[in-house]
C-alpha positions as CSV (number, residue, x, y, z in Angstrom):
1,X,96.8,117.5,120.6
2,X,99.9,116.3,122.1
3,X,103.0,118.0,120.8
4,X,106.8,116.5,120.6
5,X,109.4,118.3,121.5
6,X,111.9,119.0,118.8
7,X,115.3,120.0,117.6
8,X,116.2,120.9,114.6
9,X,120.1,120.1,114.0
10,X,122.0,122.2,111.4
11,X,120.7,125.8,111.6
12,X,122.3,126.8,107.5
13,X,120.2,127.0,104.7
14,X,118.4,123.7,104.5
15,X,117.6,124.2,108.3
16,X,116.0,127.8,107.1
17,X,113.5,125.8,104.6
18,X,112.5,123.2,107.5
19,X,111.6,126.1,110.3
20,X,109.4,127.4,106.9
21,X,107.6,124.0,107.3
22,X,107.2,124.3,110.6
23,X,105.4,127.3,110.3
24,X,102.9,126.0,107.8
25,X,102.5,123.0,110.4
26,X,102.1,125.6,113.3
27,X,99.4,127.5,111.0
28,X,97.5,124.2,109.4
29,X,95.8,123.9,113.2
30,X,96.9,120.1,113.5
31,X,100.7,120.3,114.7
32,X,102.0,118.1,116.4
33,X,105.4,118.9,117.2
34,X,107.1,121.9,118.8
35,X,110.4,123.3,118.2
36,X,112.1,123.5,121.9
37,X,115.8,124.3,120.3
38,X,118.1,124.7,117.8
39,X,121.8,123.2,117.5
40,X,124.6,123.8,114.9
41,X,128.2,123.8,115.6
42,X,128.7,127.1,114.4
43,X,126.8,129.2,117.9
44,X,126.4,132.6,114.5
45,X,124.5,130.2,112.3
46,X,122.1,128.3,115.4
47,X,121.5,132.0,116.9
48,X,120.3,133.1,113.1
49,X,117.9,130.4,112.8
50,X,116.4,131.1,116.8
51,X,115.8,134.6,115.3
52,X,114.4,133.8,112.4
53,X,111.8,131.3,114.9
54,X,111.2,133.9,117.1
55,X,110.0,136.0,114.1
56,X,108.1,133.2,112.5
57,X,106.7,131.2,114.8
58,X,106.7,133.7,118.1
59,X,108.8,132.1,120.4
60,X,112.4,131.3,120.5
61,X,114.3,127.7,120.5
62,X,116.9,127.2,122.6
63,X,120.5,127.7,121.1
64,X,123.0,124.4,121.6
65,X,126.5,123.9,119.8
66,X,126.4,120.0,120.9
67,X,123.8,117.6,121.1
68,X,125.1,116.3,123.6
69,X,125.1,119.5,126.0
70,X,121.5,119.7,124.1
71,X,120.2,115.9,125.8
72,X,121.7,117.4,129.5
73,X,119.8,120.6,129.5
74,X,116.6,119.4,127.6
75,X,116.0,115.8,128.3
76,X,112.4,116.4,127.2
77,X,113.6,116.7,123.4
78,X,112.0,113.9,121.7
79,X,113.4,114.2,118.3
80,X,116.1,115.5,116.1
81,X,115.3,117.2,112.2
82,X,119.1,116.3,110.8
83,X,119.7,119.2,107.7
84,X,123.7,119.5,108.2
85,X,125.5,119.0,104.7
86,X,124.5,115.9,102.9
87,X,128.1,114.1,103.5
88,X,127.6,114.7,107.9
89,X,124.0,112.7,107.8
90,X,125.5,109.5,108.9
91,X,127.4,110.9,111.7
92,X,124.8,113.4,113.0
93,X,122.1,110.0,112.8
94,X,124.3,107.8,114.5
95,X,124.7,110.1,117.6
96,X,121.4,110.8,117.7
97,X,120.1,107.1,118.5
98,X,123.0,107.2,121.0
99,X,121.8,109.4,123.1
100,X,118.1,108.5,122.4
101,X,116.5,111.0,120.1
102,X,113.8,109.8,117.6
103,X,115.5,111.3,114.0
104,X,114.1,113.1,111.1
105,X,117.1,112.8,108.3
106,X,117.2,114.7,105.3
107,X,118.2,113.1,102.7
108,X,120.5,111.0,101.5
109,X,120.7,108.9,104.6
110,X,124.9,108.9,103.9
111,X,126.7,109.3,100.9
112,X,128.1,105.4,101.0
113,X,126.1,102.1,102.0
114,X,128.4,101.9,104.6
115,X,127.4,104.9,106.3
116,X,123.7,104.4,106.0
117,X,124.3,100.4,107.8
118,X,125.8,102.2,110.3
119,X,123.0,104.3,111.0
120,X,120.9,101.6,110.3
121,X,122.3,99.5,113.1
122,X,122.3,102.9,115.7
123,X,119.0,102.9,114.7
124,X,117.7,99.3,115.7
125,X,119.1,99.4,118.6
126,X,117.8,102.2,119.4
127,X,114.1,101.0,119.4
128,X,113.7,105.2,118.0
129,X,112.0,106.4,115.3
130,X,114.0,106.6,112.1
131,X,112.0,108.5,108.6
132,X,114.5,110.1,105.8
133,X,113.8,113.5,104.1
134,X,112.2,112.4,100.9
135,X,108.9,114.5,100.4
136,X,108.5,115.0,96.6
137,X,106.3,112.1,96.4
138,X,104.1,113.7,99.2
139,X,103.4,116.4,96.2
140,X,99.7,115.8,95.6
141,X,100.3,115.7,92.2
142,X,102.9,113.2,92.8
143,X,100.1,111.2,94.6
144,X,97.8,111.2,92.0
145,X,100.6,110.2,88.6
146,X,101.1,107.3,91.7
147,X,97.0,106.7,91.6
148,X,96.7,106.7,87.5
149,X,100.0,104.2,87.7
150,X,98.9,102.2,90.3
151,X,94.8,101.9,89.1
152,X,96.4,100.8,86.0
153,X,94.7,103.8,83.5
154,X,98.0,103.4,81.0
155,X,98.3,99.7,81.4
156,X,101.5,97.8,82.1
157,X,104.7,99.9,82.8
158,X,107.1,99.5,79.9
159,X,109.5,102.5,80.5
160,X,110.1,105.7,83.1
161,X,112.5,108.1,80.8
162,X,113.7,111.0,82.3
163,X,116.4,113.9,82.3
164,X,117.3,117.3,82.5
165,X,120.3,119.5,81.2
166,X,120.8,122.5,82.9
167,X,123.8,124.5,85.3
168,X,126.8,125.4,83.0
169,X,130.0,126.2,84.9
170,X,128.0,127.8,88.1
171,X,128.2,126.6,91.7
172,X,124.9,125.4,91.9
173,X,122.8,125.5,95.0
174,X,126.2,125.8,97.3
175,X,129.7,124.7,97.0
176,X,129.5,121.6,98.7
177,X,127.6,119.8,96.0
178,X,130.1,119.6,94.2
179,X,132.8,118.2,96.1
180,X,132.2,114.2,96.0
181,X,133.3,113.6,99.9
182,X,130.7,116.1,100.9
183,X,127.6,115.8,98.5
184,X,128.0,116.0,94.8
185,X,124.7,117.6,93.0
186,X,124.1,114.3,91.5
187,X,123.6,112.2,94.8
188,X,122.4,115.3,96.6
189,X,119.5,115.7,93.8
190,X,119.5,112.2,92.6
191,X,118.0,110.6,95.6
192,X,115.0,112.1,95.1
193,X,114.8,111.4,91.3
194,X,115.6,107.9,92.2
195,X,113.1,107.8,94.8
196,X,110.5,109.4,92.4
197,X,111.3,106.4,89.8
198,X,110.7,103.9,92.0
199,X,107.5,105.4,93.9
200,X,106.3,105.2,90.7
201,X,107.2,101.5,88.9
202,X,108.7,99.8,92.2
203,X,112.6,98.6,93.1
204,X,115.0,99.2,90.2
205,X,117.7,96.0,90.3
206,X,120.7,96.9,87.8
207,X,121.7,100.1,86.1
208,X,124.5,100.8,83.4
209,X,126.3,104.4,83.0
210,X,128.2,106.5,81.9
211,X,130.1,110.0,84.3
212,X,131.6,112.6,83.3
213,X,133.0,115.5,85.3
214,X,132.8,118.3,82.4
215,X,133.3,121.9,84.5
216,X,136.3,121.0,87.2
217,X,136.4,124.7,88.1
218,X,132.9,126.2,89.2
219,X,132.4,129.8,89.7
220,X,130.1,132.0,91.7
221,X,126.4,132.9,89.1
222,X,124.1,135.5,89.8
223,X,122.1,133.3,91.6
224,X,122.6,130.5,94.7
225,X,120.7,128.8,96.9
226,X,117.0,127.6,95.9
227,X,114.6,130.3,95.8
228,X,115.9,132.6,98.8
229,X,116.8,130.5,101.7
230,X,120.5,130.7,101.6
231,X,120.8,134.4,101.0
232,X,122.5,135.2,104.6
233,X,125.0,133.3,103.7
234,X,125.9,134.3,99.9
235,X,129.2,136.7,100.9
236,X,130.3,133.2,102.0
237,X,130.4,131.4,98.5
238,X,134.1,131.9,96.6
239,X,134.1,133.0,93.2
240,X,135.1,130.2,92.1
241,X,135.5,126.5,93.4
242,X,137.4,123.6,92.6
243,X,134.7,120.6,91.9
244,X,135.7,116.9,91.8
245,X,131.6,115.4,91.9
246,X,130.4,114.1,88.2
247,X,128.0,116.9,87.1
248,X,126.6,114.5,84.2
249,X,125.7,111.2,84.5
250,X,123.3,109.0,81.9
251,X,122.2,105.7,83.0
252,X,120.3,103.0,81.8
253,X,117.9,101.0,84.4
254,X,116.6,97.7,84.6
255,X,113.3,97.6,87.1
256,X,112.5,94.0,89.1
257,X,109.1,94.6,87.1
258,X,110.8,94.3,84.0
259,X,110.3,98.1,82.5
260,X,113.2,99.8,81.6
261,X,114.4,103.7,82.3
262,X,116.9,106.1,81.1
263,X,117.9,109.5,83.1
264,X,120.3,111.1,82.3
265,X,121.6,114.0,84.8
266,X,123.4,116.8,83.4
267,X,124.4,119.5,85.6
268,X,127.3,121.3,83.1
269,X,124.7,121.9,80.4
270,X,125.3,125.3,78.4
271,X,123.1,126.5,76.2
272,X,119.4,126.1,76.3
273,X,117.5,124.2,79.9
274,X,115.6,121.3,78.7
275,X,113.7,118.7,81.2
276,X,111.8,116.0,80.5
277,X,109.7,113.5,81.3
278,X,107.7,110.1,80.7
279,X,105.9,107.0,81.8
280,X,104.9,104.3,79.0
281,X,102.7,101.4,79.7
282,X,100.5,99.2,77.8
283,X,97.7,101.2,77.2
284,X,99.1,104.6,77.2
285,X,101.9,107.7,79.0
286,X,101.8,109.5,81.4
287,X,103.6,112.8,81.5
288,X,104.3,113.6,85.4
289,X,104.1,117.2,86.4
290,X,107.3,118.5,88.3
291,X,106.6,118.2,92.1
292,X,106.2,121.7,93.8
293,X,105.3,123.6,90.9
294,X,101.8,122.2,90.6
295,X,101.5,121.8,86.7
296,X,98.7,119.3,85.7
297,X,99.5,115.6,84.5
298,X,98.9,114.9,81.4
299,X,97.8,111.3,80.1
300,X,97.3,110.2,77.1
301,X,95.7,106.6,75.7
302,X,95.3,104.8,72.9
303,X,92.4,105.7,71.2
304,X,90.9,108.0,74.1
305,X,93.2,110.9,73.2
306,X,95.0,113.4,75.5
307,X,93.7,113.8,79.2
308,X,94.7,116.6,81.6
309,X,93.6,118.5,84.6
310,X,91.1,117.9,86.5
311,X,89.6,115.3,83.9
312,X,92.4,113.6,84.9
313,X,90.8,112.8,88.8
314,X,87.7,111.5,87.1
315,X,89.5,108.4,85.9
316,X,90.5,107.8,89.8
317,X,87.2,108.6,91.4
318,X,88.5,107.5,94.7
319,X,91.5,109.3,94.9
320,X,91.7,111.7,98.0
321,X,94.1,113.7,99.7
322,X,94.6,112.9,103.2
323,X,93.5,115.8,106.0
324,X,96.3,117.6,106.4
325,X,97.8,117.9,102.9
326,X,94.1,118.7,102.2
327,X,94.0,121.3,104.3
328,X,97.8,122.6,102.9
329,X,97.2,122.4,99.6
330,X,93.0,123.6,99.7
331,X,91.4,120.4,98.2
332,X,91.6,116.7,98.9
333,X,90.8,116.3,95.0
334,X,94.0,118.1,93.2
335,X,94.2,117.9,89.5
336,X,96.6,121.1,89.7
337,X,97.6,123.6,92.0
338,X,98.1,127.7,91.8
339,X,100.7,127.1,95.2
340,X,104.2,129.0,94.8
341,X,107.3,127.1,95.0
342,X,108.1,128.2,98.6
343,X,104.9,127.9,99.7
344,X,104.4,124.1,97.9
345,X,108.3,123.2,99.1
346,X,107.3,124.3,103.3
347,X,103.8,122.5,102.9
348,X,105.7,118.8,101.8
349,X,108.2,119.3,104.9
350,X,105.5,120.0,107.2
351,X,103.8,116.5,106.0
352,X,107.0,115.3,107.3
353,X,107.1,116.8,110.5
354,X,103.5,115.8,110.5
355,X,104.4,111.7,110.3
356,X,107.4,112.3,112.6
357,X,105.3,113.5,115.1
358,X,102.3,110.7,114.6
359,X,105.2,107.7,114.3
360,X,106.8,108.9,117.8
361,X,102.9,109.1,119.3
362,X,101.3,105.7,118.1
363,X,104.0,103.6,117.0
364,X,103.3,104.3,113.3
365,X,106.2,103.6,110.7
366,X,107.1,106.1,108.5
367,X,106.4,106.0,104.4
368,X,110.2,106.4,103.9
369,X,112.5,104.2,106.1
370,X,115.6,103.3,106.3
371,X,115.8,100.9,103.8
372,X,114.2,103.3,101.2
373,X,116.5,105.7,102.1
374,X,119.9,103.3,101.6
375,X,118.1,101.8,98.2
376,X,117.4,105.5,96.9
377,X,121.5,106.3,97.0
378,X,122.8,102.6,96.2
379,X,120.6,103.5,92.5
380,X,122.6,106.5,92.4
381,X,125.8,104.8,93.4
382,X,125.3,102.0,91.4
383,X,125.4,104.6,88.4
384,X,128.6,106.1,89.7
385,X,130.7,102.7,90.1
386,X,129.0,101.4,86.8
387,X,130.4,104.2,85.2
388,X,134.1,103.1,87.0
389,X,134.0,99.6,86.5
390,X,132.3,99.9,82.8
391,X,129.7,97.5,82.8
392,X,126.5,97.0,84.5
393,X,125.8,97.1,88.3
394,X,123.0,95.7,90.2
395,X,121.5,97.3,93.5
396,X,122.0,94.0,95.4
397,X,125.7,94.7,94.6
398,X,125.8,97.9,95.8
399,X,123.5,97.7,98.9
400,X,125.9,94.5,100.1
401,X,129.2,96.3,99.8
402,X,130.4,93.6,97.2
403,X,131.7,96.2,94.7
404,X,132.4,99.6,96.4
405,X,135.6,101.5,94.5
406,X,133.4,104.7,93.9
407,X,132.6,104.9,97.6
408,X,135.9,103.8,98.8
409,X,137.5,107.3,98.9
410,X,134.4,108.7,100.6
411,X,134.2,106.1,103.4
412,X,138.2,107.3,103.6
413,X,137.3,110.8,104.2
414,X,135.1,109.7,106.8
415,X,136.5,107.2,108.0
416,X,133.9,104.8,108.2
């Protein structure tokens, strides 16, 4: 199999979790990429990450501090894996079709519509390869809720309702979600609830909401990072922070379909953790399990009762897992899965690297584009400037630039 040379490009603790993927790719016996180097502006952070390869995968990346020195000394690199800080994606992107790399972007695309056009028009003419970081919905679990939707088991979609309360007055994952020019948690995790929604019951068109930035000052828990890939870095984190992204948002969502969802996103919850989670159609709800944790769906109809596990795949009988999540996740027929979280969270990145590496090959497109990408933040930002302007706000809005006063700062800090 031919392998693409690779880069991965930020070398913290996102860029930690990737070179995890890679070594489930390296091990599945069907990669098709190879990492050739590492680059991060800090030289500590991309020498960490080219030990921790050597370790993992048993040979060592090349160490850059500039792409640019990167595309003079390894003109054979194919493709850049972008997993800086969420507000850098846009600028990292755009240099990357300049000098000609294929891209890998973790998600979101940019933190304005702005930035993503901008990458957007690197990337056409660029003629390169252009997928964003969304991999949740690779979850097999994920694919099968999409199956049950899609073969229409609980009829016609009336309603996605969704939320979760959780976080108190801790930093949460790192600092820099939750400074709004950077990331802000509910962007930087909201992208991939959006994107979830609308896997699921198609393009969402207008939303109304309500922000709220509840905890201003943040301060350093027992815990940070996600599971233990930011760990080298914890002496790092400040006790305490000054935040200035909403930590609760609740919005109300109007799909092109005509169903109607309500999530509500609340990051400065004390008290008891509650998340929550359901589909109503016609004929019936869904319940969908929480990608990388592997917990059955659970369906339930009208007059047929409660359905869950693996009786769920016998209402899909031609549902199937594809080779190489198949041979990830140990079935191509998944009702549930026994996978820990770090093992589960490195397989759906590998799928990723997976596509990358066929898209560059055959000319394939990726599942997520670009324009997924930009529509997946634009329902988040549509929220945010709703909650401004206090009334309702439709994507097309948003994804046009015709009302942008919640982005405007951030385009500021930029300067884009």
């Amino acid at each position: 199999m031919i392998k693409i040379p690779i880069a991965i490009v930020g070398a913290g603790g996102m860029g930690g979790r990737h070179l995890r993927a890679l070594d489930a790719l390296y091990k599945s016996g069907m990669s098709n990429v190879e990492l050739i180097a590492v680059c991060d502006i800090r030289r500590e952070n991309a020498i960490h990450l080219a030990d921790k390869a050597e370790e993992i995968l048993g040979s060592r990346p090349i160490v850059f501090t500039s792409m640019e020195q990167m595309k003079k000394d390894r003109p054979d690199i194919q493709a850049v894996d972008i997993t800086t800080d969420s507000g850098s994606h846009h600028l990292i992107a755009e240099l990357a079709f300049e000098l000609g790399y294929n891209v890998l972007c973790e998600k979101p695309l940019s933190l304005t519509i702005r930035g993503c056009n901008r990458v957007i028009e690197a990337w056409k003419k660029s003629g390169k390869v252009l997928s964003v970081g969304e991999q949740e919905r690779r979850d097999p679990i994920c694919r099968l809720n999409k199956a049950i939707i899609d073969e229409g088991i609980i009829g016609n979609p009336y309603s996605f309702i969704q939320g979760s309360a959780r976080g108190g007055n801790d930093i949460i994952i790192w600092p820099w979600r939750h400074y709004k020019n950077i990331g802000g948690i509910f962007v930087d995790a909201g992208v991939h609830t959006v994107d979830q929604m609308m896997y699921y019951l198609g393009d969402i068109e207008e939303v109304f909401a309500v922000s709220k930035i509840w905890e201003p000052k943040r301060y350093k828990g027992e815990k940070i990072g996600v599971a233990n890939f930011y760990d080298h870095w914890v002496n790092e984190v400040p006790d305490e922070i000054d935040a200035n992204a909403e930590d609760m948002v609740i919005s109300t969502m109007k799909y092109k379909n005509g169903a109607v969802g309500q999530w509500t996103s609340f990051f400065a919850a004390h008290g008891e953790v509650t998340e929550y989670g359901m589909i109503y159609g016609s004929k019936g709800s869904i319940r969908p399990a929480k990608q990388r944790r592997g917990d059955p769906l659970t369906i339930t109809l009208d007059g047929a009762g409660t359905i869950s596990g693996n009786d769920v795949l016998e209402l899909v009988p031609n549902f199937h897992l594809d080779e190489l999540p198949a041979r990830l996740f140990g079935s191509e027929r998944l009702g549930s899965y026994n996978t820990p979280f770090e093992d589960a969270d490195r397989f759906l990145v590998a799928l990723e690297y997976f596509e990358l590496g066929q898209c560059i090959a055959d000319g394939t497109k990726p599942e997520v584009d670009a324009y997924i990408g930009r529509k997946d933040l634009a329902v988040c930002n549509a929220a945010l400037e709703s909650s401004i302007l206090g009334r309702s706000v439709t994507i097309e809005e948003i994804e046009n630039e015709k009302t942008s006063v919640y982005e405007s700062s951030i385009n500021d800090h930029w300067k884009i």
